[in-house]
C-alpha positions as CSV (number, residue, x, y, z in Angstrom):
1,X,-14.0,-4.7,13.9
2,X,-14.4,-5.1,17.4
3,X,-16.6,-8.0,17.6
4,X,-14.7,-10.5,15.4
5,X,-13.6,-12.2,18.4
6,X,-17.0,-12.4,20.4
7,X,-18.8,-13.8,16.9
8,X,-16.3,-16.3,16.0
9,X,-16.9,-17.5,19.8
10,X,-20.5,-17.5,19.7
11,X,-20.0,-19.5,16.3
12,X,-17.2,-22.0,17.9
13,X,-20.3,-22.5,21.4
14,X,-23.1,-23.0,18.3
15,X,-20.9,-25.5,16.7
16,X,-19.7,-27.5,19.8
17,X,-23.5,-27.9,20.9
18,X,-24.4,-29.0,17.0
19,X,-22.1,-31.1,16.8
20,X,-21.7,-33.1,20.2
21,X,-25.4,-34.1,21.2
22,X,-24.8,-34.4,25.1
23,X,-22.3,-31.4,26.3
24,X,-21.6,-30.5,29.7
25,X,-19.4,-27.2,30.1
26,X,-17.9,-27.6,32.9
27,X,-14.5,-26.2,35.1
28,X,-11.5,-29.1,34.5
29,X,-12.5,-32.4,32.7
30,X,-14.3,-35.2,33.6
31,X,-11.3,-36.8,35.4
32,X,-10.0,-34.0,37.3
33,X,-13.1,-31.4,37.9
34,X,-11.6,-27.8,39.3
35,X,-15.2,-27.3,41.3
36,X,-17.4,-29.2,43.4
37,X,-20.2,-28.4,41.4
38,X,-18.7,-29.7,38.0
39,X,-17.8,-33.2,40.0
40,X,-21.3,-33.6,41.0
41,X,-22.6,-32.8,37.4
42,X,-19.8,-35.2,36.1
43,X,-20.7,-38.0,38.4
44,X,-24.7,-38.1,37.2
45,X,-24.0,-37.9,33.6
46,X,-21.4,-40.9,34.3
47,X,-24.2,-42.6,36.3
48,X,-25.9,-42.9,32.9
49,X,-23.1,-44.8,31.6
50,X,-22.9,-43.1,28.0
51,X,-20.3,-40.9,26.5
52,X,-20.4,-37.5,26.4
53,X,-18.3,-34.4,25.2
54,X,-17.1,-31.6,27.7
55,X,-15.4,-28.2,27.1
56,X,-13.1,-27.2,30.1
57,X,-13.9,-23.5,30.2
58,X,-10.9,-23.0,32.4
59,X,-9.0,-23.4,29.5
60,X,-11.5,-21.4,27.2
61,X,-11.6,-18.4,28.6
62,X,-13.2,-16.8,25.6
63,X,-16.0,-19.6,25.9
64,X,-16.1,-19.0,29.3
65,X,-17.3,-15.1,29.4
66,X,-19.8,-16.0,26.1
67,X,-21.3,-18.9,27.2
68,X,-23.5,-17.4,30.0
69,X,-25.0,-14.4,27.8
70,X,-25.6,-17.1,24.9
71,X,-26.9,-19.8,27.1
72,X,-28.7,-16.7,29.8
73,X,-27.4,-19.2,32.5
74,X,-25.4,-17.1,34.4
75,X,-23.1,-20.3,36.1
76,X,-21.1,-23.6,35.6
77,X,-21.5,-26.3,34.4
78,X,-24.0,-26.3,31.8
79,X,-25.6,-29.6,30.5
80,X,-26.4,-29.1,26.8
81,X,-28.4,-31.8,25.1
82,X,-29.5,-32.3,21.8
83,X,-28.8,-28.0,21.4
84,X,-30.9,-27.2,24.2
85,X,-29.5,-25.9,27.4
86,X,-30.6,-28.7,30.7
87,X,-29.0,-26.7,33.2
88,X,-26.8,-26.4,36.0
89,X,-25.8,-28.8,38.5
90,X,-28.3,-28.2,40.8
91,X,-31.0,-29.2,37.5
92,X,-28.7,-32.0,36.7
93,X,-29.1,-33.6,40.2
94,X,-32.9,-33.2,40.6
95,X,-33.2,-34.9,37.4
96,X,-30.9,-37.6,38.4
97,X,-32.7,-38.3,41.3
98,X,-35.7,-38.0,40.2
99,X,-34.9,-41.2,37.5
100,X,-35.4,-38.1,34.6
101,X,-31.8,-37.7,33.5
102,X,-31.0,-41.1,32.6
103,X,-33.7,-41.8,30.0
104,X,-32.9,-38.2,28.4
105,X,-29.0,-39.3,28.1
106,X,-29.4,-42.8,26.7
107,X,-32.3,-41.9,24.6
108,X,-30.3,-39.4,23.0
109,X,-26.9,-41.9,23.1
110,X,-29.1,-44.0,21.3
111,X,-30.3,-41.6,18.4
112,X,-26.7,-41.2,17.8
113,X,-24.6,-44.5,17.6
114,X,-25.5,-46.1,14.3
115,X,-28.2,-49.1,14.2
116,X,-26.5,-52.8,14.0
């Protein structure tokens, strides 16, 4: 009965990318990063000037030592976008700078707030 624990965490990670369609894991929160990598991942996805969710992995340890063997991205922070992994900060950057992160963040921002 060992694996109860690493299941329901793998379940809880399934079910935070299901539900929240643009999801960065990332060390502290989006006001108060704990690494210089999370700031910088932070500070693109802001750039695009939608919401989006974040799981502090500091504080979820068990989420922490899953995530990397579920996602095979061995680092923090992890973009996740409509349940697919985008990558790491350095990914995020390049596609900030190269004008592709912005239309991938709105056009999903705009799948998900409901048509006037």
């Amino acid at each position: 009965m060992e694996n109860v624990n690493t299941e329901s965490t793998v379940d809880k990670i399934k079910e935070q990318i299901a539900e929240n369609p643009i999801l960065l894991y990332m060390k502290g929160s989006p006001k108060l990063p704990s690494c210089g990598f999370s700031a910088q991942a932070v500070q693109a996805l802001m750039s695009c000037g939608e919401q989006f969710a974040y799981v502090d992995i500091l504080q979820n340890p068990d989420i922490r030592a899953e995530l990397p063997k579920y996602a095979n991205w061995p680092t923090f922070p992890q973009l996740w976008v409509e349940g697919e992994l985008v990558g790491g900060c350095d990914i995020i950057i390049e596609m900030f700078q190269q004008g592709e992160l912005q239309p991938l963040i709105k056009e999903t921002a705009a799948k998900q707030s409901p048509a006037e």
